[in-house]
C-alpha positions in Angstrom: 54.1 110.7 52.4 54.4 114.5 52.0 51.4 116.3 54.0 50.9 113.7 56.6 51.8 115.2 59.8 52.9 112.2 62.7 52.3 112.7 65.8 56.0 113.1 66.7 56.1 115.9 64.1 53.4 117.5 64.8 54.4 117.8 68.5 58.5 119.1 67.5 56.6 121.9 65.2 54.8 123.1 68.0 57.4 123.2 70.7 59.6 125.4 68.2 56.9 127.7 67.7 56.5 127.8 71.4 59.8 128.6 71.9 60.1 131.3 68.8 57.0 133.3 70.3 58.4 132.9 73.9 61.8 134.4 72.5 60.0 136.9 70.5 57.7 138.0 73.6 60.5 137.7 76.1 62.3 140.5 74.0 59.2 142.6 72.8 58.0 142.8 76.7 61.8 144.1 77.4 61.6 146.8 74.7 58.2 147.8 75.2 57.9 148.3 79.3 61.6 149.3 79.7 63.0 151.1 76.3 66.6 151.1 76.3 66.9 150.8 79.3 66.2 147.2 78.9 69.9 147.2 77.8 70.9 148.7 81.1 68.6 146.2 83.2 70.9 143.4 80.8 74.3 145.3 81.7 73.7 145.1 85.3 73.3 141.5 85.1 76.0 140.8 83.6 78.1 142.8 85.6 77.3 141.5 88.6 77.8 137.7 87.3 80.9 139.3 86.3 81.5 140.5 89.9 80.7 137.0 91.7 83.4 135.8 89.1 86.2 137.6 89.7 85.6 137.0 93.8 85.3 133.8 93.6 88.7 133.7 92.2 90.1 135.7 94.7 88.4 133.8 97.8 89.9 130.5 96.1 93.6 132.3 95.2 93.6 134.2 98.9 93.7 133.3 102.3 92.3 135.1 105.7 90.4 138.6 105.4 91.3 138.7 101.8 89.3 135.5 101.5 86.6 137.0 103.4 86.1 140.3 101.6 85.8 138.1 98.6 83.2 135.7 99.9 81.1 138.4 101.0 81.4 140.4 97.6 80.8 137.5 96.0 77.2 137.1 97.3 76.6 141.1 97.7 77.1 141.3 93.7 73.9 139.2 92.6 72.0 140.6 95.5 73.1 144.4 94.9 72.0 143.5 91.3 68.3 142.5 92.7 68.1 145.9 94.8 68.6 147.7 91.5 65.6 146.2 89.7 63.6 145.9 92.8 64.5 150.5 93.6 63.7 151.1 89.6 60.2 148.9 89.7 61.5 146.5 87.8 62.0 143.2 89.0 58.5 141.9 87.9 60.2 142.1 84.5 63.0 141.0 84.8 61.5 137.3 86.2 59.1 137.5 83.7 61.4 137.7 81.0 63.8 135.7 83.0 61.0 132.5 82.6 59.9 133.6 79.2 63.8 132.8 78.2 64.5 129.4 79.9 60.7 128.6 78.7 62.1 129.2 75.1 64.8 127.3 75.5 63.1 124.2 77.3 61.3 124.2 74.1 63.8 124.7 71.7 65.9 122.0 73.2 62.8 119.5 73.1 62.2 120.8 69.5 65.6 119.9 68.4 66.0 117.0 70.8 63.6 114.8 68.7 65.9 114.8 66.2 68.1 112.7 67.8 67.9 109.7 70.0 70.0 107.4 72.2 72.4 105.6 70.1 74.1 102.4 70.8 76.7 100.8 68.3 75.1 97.8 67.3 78.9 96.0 67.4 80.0 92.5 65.9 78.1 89.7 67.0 80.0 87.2 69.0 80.0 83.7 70.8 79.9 83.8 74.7 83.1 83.5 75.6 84.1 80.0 77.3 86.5 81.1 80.7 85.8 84.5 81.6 87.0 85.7 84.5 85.6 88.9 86.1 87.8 90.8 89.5 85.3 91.9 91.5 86.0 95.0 94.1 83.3 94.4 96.9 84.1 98.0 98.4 83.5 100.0 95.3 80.1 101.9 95.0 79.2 101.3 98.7 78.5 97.6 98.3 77.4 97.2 94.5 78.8 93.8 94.2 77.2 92.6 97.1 74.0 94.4 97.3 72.8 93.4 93.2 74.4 90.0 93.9 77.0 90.3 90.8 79.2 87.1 92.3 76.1 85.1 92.9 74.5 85.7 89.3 78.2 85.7 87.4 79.2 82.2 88.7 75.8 81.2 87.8 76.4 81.8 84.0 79.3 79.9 84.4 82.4 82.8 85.0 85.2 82.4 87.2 84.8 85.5 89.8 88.0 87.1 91.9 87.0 89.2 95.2 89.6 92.1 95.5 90.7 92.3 99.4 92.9 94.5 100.5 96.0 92.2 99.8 95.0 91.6 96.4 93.5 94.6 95.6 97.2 96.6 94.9 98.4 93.9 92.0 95.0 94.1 90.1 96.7 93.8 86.8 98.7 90.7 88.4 95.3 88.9 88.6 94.2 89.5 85.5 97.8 88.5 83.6 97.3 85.0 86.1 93.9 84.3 85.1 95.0 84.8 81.3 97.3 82.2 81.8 95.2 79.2 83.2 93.4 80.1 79.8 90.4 82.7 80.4 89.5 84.1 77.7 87.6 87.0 78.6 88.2 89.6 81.8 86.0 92.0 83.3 85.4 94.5 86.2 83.3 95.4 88.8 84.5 98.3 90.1 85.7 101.6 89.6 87.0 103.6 86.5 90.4 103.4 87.8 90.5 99.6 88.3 88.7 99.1 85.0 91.9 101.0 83.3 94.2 98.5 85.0 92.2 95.4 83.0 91.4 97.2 80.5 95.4 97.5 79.7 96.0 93.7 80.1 92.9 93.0 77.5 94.4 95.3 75.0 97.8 94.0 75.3 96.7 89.5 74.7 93.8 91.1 72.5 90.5 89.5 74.6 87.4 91.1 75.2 86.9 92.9 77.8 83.3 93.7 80.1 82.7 96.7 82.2 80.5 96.1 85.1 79.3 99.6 86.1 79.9 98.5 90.0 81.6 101.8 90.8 80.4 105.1 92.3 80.2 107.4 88.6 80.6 105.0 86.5 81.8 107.6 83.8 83.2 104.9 81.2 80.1 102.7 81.5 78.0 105.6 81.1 79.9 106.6 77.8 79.0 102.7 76.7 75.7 103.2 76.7 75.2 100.3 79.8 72.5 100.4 82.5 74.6 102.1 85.3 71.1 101.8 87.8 71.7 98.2 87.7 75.0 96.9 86.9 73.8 93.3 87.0 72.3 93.8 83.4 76.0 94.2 81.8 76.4 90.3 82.6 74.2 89.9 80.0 77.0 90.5 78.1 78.6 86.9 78.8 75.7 85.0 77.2 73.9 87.8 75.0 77.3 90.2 74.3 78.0 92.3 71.2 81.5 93.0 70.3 82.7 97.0 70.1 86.3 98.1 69.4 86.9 101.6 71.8 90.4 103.9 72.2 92.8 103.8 75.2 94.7 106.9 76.3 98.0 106.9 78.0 99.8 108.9 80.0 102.9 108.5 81.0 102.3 104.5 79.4 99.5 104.0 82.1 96.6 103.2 80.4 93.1 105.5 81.1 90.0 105.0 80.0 88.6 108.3 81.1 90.9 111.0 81.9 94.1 112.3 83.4 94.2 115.6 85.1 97.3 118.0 85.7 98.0 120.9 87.7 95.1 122.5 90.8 93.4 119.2 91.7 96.1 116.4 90.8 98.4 118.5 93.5 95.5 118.7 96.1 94.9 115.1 96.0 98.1 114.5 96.8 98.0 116.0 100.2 98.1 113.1 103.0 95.2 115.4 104.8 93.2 115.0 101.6 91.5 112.3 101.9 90.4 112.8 105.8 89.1 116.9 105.3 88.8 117.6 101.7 87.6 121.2 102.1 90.0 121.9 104.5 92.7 120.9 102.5 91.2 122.1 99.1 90.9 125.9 101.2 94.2 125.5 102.5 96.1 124.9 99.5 94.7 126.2 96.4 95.9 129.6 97.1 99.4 128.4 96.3 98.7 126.4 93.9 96.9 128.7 91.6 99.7 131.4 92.4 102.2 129.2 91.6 103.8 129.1 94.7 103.2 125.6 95.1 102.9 123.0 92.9 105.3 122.8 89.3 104.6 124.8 86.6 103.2 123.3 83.8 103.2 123.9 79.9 101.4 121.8 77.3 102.3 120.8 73.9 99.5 119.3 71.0 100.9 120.2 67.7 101.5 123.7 66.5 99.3 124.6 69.9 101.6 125.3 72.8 99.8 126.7 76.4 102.3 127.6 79.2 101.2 128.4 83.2 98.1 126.7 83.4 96.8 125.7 86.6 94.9 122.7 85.1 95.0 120.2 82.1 92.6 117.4 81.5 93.5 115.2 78.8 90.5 112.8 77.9 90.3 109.4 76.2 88.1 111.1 73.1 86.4 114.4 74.0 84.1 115.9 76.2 81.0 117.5 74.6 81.4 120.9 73.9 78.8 122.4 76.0 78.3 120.0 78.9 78.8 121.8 82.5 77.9 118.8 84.6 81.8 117.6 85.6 81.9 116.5 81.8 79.5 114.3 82.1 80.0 112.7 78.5 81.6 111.7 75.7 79.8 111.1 72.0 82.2 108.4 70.8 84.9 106.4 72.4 86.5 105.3 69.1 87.6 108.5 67.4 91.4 107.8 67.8 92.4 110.9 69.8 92.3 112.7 72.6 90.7 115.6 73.9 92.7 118.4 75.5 90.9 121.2 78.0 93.7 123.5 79.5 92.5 126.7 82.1 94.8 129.4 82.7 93.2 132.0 85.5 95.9 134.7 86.9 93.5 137.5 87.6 90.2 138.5 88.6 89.6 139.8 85.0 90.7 136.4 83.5 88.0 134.5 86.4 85.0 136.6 85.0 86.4 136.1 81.2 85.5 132.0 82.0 81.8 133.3 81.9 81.9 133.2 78.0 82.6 129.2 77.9 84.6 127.7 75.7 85.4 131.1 73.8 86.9 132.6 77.1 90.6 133.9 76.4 92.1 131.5 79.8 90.5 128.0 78.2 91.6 126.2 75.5 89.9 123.0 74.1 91.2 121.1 71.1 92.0 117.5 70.1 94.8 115.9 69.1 96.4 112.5 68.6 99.2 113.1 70.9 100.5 115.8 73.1 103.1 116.3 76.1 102.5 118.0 79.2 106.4 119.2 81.1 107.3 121.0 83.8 109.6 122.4 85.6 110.4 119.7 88.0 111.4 116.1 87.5 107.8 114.6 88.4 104.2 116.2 88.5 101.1 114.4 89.9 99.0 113.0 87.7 95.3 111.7 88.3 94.6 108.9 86.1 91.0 107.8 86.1 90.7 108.7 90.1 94.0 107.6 91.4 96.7 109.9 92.3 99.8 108.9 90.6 103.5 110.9 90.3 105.2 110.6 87.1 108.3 111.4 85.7 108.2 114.6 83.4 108.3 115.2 80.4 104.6 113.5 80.2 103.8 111.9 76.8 99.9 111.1 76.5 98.7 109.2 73.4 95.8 107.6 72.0 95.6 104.1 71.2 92.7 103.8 68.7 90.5 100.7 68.6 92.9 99.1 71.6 90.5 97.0 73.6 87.8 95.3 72.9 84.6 95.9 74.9 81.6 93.1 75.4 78.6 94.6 75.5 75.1 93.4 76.5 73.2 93.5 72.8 70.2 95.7 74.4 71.1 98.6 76.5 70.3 101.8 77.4 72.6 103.5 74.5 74.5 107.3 75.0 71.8 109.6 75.5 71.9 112.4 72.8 73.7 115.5 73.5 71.6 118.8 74.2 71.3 120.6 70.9 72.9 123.8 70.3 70.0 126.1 70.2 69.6 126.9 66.3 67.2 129.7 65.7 67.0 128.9 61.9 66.5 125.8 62.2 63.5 125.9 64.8 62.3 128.4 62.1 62.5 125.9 59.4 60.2 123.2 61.9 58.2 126.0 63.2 56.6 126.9 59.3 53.7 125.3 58.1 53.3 122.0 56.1 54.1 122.8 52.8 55.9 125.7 53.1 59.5 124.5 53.3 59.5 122.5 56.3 59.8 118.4 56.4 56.1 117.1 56.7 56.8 113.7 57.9 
């Protein structure tokens, strides 16, 4: 009923107003105590963020002194940057309108935030199934399948459960093609993303669900799912109390990912022997060459009418990131939207490094989707990380989305996606910030 104000509305008009007059004050305090010079005190800042940039690049692309120099200019830049404000008197407002800016946007985010909410496909009702059969890695996560008991609790609701040792653990999709043919008709996996791909593939290919036990250490594919990745023993629910959701598989190369695959810097690095027993060291040691081009192939990437040659990294994702998300890619909105998403970074200078400041508009980044693409080089095989394991692959690479390939059991309740953070619309927290009445919703 129009001019009844809920609670919930009541409490989203008031955090955009909060964040319009901290906006507004941050600005006006700027103006008022500084003048233009508040443009200057801006400029600075920038610079230097600029600055730390372009020597981080050269500490990662250099060795020795060189790497030195950098280091240290890296961390002079920001600090010279403080000296400045603190000599011209003005640091106090700088903070101050430093806080009155992440205060606006805290409350900009909430505002807009309570327009969306976790989501979870509700999916097709389905019978439990009558012979699952879930492979179980007891090393992955640090325990998980030992420490929430998944064997115990999965053979109590009647599955057939298959420890992966280190003899078995190297033919996983072996197991699964066996235990299909003494006539399961289900598989699952506790474990990692990459051993999840390796089912996931043989459920796709005899058309049986498939349930992702988040028993891993990130967890990224159960975390795009919607599933309880604090405690992976709830997904089990999915054997007696499941939901039926059709998602995409990529592949690359015709492996199967459910996830990613990564090209170029950190698919080469991986491959060291030393990598695995002093990742710094090695990651130090040999990304100079690597992002010179001196080691490593040289990559180019096709998607279309869009072709990117030299760049030193590629990630090709099963659906795409969201646009905006800096921590590692942390998630995807959908997993059924038949293609793939494509995130290229090409860095050969300094001035490039600091041009990665502007995001996904910088001039060395490029981020698009497309059904299919191909990644070559100029050598007959380039190293591919597929879902976390290190792979070599005969080039050129052909990576593809398979839309609505597998089909994922889920427990009926679970957490959901969480929503993405909103793009900070000023117009819109206008529109909530107005008055009942006067052209905002009222509930």
């Amino acid at each position: 009923m129009r001019g009844v104000v809920t609670p919930g509305r009541a409490g989203q008009r008031w955090s955009a107003r909060l964040a319009i007059v901290a906006g507004v004050g941050a600005t006006v305090l700027l103006l008022s105590v500084a003048g233009l010079r508040s443009l200057v005190l801006v400029a600075m800042g920038m610079a230097g963020l600029a600055v730390s940039a372009a020597a981080g690049w050269w500490a990662l692309s250099r060795r020795g002194v060189a790497r030195g120099v950098a280091l240290v200019l890296a961390l002079l830049a920001p600090v010279a940057v403080l000296v400045s404000y603190v000599a011209a008197r003005l640091l106090w407002l700088v903070l101050v309108s430093l806080a009155l800016w992440v205060l606006a946007a805290a409350a900009g985010w909430a505002a807009l935030r309570a327009d969306a909410v976790a989501r979870a496909s509700p999916g097709r009702p389905v019978p439990p199934p009558e012979r699952a059969c879930l492979l179980m890695n007891p090393r992955s996560g640090g325990g998980k399948v030992g420490r929430f008991g998944l064997r115990e609790k999965a053979e109590a609701l009647g599955a057939e459960v298959l420890l992966l040792d280190a003899a078995r653990h190297g033919d996983v999709a072996g197991l699964a093609r066996d235990a299909l043919a003494r006539g399961a008709d289900l598989l699952g996996v506790a474990g990692g993303d990459g051993t999840q791909a390796l089912v996931a593939a043989v459920a796709a290919e005899h058309d049986v669900p498939f349930v992702v036990i988040p028993a891993g250490t990130r967890n990224h594919f159960a975390l795009d799912l919607g599933l309880d990745r604090d405690d992976p023993s709830r997904s089990l629910a999915a054997l007696t109390d499941g939901v039926e959701v059709r998602v995409d598989l990529g592949r690359v190369g015709g492996r199967a990912f459910v996830n990613n695959a990564s090209f170029g810097a950190y698919a080469e690095v991986v491959q060291s022997p030393a990598y695995r027993d002093d990742k710094v060291g090695t990651l130090l040691r040999l990304l100079p060459d690597v992002l010179t081009h001196q080691h490593g192939p040289r990559l180019s990437v096709s998607a279309g009418d869009v072709r990117v040659d030299g760049p030193q990294a590629v990630l090709v994702s099963n659906n795409p990131y969201r646009v905006g998300d800096r921590a590692g890619l942390g998630r995807r909105d959908r997993l059924d939207g038949g293609v793939l998403g494509v995130l290229s970074v090409t860095v050969d200078s300094a001035v490039q490094a600091a041009g990665l400041l502007r995001g996904r508009h910088a001039q060395g980044l490029v981020s698009l989707t497309a059904e299919a693409l191909v990644v070559d080089a100029d050598r007959p095989e380039v190293s591919v990380g597929v879902d976390g394991e290190s792979l070599e692959l005969p080039t050129p690479v052909r990576c593809l989305s398979e839309p609505a390939a597998l089909r994922v059991r889920v427990p009926r309740h679970r957490p959901g996606v969480p929503p993405a953070r909103p793009r900070l619309d000023w117009r819109r927290l206008g529109t909530l910030a107005l008055p009942a009445g006067r052209g905002s919703p009222a509930g």
